[in-house]
C-alpha positions in Angstrom: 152.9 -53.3 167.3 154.2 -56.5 166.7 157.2 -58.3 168.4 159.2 -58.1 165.1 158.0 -54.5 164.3 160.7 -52.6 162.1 159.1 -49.2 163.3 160.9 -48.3 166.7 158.3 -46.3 169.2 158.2 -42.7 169.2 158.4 -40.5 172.2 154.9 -38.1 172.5 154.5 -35.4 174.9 152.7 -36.4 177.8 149.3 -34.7 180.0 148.1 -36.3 183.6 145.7 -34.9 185.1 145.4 -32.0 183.2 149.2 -31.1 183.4 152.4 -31.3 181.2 155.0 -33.9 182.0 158.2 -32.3 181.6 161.7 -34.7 183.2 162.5 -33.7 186.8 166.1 -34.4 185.8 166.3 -32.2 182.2 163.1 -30.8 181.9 162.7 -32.5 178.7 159.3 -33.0 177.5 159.2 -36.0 174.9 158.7 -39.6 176.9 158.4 -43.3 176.0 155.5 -44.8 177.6 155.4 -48.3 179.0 153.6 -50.6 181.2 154.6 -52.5 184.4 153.1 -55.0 187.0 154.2 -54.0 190.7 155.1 -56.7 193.0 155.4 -56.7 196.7 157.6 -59.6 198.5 154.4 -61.3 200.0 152.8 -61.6 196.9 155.9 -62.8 195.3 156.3 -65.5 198.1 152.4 -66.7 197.9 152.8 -66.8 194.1 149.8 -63.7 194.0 151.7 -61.5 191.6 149.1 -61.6 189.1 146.8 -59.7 191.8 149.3 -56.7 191.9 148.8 -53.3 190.5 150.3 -51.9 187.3 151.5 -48.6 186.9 152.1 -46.9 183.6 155.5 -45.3 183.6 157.3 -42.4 181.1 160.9 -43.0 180.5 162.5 -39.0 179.4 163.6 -39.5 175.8 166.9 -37.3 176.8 168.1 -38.6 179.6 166.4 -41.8 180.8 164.7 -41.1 184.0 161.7 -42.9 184.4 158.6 -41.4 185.9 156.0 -43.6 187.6 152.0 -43.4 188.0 149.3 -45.5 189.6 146.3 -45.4 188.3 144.0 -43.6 190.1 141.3 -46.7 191.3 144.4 -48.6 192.4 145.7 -46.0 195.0 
């Protein structure tokens, strides 16, 4: 999907690790799924941010609340 894409994303029910996501907030069960790089304060100050994990997160299509995972071989 392009940075000019005219087709907004689409929330999708989610699994991990074999279970349902549902929203701890509204029990709501359609997410947006996006991607983020996690950054502690030392790596920030030695400019090492690029060595920091990701974690996928879920944001509930109702009411916003984002849900967070690691991926399991950066735990």
């Amino acid at each position: 999907m392009g940075l000019f894409s005219s087709k907004p994303p689409q929330a999708q029910a989610v699994q991990r690790a074999g279970i349902d996501l549902k929203c701890d907030h509204c029990a709501h069960d359609l997410f947006f799924q996006g991607e983020a790089q996690l950054h502690s304060q030392v790596a920030t100050l030695f400019g090492l941010e690029g060595w920091e994990p990701n974690a996928t997160y879920y944001a509930c299509e109702r009411c916003g609340r984002l849900h967070w995972f690691r991926s399991p071989e950066s735990a």
